[in-house]
C-alpha positions in Angstrom: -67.4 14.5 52.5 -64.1 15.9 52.5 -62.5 12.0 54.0 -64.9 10.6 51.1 -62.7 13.0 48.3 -59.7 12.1 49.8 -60.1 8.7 49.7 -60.8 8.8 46.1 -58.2 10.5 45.2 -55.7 8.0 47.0 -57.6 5.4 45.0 -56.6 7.4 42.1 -52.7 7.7 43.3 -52.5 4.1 43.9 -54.0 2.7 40.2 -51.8 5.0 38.7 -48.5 3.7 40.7 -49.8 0.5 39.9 -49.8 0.9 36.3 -46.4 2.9 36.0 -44.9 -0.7 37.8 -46.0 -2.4 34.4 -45.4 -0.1 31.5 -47.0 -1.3 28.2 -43.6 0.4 26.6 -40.4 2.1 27.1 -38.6 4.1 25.2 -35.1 3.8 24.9 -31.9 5.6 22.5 -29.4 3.1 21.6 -27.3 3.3 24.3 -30.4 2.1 26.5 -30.8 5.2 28.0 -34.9 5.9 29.0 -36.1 8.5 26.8 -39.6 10.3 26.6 -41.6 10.5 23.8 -41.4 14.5 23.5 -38.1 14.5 23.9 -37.5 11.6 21.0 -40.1 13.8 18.7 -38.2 17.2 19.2 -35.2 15.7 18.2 -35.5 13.3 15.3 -38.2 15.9 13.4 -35.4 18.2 13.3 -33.5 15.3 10.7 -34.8 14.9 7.0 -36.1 11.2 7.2 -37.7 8.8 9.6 -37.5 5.2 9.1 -40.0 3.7 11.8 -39.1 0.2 11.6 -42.3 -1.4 13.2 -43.3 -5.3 14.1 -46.6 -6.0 11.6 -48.7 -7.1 14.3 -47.2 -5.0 17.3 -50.5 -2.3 18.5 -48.2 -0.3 20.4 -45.7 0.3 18.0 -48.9 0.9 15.2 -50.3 3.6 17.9 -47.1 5.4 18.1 -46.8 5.7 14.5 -49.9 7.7 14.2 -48.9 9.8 17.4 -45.7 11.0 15.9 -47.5 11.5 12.7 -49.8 14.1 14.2 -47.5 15.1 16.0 -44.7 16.0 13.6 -47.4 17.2 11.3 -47.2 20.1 13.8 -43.7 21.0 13.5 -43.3 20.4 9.9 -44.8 19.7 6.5 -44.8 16.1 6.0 -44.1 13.5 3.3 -45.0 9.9 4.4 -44.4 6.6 2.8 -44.6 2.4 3.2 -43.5 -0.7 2.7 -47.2 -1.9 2.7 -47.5 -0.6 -0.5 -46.5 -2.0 -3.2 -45.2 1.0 -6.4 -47.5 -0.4 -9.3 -50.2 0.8 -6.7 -49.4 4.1 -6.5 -52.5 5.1 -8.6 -54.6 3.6 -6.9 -53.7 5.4 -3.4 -53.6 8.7 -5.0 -56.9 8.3 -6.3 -57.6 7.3 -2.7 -55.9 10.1 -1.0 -57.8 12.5 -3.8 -60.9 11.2 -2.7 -61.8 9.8 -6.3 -62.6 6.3 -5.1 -63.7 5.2 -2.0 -61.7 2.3 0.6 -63.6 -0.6 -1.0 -62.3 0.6 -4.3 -58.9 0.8 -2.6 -58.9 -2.8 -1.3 -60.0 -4.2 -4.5 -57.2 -2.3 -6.3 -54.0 -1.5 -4.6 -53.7 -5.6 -2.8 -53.6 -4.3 0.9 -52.6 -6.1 3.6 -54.4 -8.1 5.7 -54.6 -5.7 8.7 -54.3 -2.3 6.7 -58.1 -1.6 8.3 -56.7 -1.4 12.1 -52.7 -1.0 11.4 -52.4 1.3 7.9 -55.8 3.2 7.5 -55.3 5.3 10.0 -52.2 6.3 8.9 -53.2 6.9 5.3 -56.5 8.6 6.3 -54.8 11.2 8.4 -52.4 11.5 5.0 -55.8 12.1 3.2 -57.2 14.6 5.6 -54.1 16.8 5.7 -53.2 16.3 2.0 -50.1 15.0 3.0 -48.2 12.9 -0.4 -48.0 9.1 0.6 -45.7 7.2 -1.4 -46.2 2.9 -2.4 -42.6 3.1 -2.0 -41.8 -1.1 -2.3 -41.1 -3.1 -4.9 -43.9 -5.3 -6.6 -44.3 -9.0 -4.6 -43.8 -11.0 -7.6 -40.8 -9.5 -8.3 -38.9 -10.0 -5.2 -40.4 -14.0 -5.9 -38.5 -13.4 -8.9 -35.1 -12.6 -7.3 -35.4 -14.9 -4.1 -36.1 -17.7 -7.2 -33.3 -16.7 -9.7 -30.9 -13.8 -8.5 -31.1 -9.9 -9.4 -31.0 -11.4 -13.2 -34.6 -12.4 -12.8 -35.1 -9.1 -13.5 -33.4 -8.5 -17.0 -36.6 -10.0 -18.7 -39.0 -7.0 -16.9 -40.7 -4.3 -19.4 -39.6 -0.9 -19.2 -42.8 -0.5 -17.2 -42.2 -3.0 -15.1 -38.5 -1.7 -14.1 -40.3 1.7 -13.5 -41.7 0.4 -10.5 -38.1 -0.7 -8.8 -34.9 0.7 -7.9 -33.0 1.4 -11.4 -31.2 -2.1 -12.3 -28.4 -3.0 -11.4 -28.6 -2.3 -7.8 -25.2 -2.0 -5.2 -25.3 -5.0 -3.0 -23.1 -6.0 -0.4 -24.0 -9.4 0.8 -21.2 -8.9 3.7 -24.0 -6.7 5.1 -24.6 -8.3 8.7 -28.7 -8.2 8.1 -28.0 -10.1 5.2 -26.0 -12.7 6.0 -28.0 -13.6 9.2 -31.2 -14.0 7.3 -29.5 -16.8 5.4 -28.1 -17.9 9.1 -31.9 -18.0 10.4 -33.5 -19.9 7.7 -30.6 -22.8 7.9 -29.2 -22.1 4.5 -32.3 -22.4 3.1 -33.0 -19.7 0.1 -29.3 -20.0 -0.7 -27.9 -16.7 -1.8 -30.9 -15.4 -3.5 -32.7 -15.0 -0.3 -30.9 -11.7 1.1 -30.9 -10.1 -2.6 -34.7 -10.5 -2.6 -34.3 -8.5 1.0 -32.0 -6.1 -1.0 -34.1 -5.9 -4.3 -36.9 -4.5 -1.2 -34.2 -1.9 0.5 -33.1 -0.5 -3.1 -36.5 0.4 -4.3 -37.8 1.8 -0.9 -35.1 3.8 -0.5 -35.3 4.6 -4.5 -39.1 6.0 -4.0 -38.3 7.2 -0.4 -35.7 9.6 -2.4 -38.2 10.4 -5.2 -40.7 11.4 -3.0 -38.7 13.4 -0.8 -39.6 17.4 -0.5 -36.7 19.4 0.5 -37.1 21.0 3.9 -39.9 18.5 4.4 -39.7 15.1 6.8 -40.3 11.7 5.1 -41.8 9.5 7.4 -41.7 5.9 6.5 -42.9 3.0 8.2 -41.3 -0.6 7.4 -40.9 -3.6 9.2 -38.2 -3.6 11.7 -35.9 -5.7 9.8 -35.5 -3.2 6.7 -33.6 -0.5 8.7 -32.5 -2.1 11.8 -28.6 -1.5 13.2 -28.7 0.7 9.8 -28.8 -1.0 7.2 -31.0 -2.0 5.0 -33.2 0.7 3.5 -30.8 3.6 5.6 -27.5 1.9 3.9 -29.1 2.5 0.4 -30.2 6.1 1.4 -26.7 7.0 2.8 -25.1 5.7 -0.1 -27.3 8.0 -2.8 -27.7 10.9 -0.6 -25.1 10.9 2.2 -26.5 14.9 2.8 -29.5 14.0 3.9 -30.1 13.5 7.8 -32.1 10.3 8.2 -33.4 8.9 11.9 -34.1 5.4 12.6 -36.4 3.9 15.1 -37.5 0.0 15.9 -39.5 -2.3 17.3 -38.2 -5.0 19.9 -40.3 -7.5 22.5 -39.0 -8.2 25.6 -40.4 -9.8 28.8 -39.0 -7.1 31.2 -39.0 -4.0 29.8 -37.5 -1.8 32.1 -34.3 -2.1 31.2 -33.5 -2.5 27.7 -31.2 -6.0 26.6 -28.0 -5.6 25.6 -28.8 -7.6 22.4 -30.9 -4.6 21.6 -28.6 -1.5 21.9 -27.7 0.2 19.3 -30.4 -1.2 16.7 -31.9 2.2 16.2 -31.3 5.8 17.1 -34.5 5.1 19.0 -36.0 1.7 20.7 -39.4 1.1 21.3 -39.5 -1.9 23.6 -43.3 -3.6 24.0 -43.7 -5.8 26.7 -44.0 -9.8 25.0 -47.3 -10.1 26.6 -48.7 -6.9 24.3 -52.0 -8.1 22.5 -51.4 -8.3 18.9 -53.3 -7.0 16.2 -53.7 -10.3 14.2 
């Protein structure tokens, strides 16, 4: 009996070794040092803001999110906040979060993404259950159409209303920005200049609503995709440049086909790195 116990327990051992030699994940700080998860948490909820800078489709990186939620919900009272959702929809999610409508009533009204069910729910439920305020933090679609079409001056014909629900016109906008001009770079020239101000026009007002929305001696946590705060910029230069006080920490999302030891292309993109191995199942 006892030879039987042992040799289930070396079954045990081995599976376990086994899966340590192909880690869904690593994390890593942007030097590329490994770093655990704990240790990542204890530091960056000691900070005022968290940009979590995710891939869309990335499970891991959607997991995580919701484990640092709970788990920073521990250590402090919590703000959250995301690019998902768009400002004019803010109603609609409070009524949500309130309990006065119902997720079908939410889908219909607030124009929710494709995979909110198994990526954003989760997220904005546990806001729900804990009372926690969740800001629709990004700029309306149709109105970054309208920059990426005609430039920031697109925006001159809006209603009052319709201004309420972006960054206060006119914006800063450095289109020396490295994120910038590389996004013209990767689409070939194609979107001309417009393209990086719509990217902007996106940064301004999350990081207008991120600010709004801000308790002092709370954490924000907001989740975006990768690209908005990466090396950053992005929503963390428009932060830094309205409230240089405030302590913001930045994590993202890269792929890689090893991932035990980060790229060098990848240092330095975030405080924090969360590389997925490329052959992670994506959630759509």
């Amino acid at each position: 009996m006892r030879k039987i116990h042992l040799l289930f327990v070396l079954i045990f051992l081995s599976t376990l070794v086994i899966a340590q030699d192909k880690p869904a994940y690593i994390i890593y700080t942007a030097k590329g040092k490994k770093v655990s998860f704990g240790k990542m948490l204890n530091k960056i909820t000691e900070n005022d803001i968290i940009l979590f800078g995710e891939f869309h489709n990335n499970a891991i990186a959607h997991w995580l999110q919701l484990e640092l939620t709970k788990d920073a919900k521990e250590k402090r009272d919590l703000v959250m906040g995301a690019e998902m959702f768009e400002q004019d929809n803010q109603e609609a999610l409070d009524q949500y979060l309130r309990g006065e409508i119902k997720q079908k009533a939410l889908d219909s009204l607030a124009r929710l993404w494709k995979n909110y069910p198994t990526d954003y729910a989760p997220l904005v439920n546990f806001a729900k259950e804990n009372k926690i305020a969740f800001a629709a933090d990004n700029i309306p679609r149709r109105y970054a159409s309208l920059v990426a079409k005609g430039g920031f001056a697109a925006l001159d014909t809006l209603t009052a209303k319709e201004k309420s629900w972006i960054a206060p016109l006119p914006i800063a906008y450095d289109p020396e920005l490295p994120g910038y001009k590389n996004m013209i770079a990767m689409m070939g020239g194609h979107g001309g200049d417009n393209l990086p101000k719509a990217q902007a026009i996106k940064d301004a007002t999350m990081a207008h609503f991120i600010l709004k929305y801000y308790q002092p001696g709370s954490l924000f946590i907001h989740f975006n995709g990768s690209y908005h705060s990466e090396n950053y910029e992005g929503i963390g230069w428009y932060l830094k440049k309205a409230r240089p006080d405030l302590k913001v920490s930045t994590i993202t999302t890269v792929s890689q086909k090893d991932v035990k030891k980060l790229l060098t292309e990848n240092k330095g993109k975030a405080d924090y790195i969360i590389c997925v191995d490329e052959d992670m199942t994506n959630t759509y």
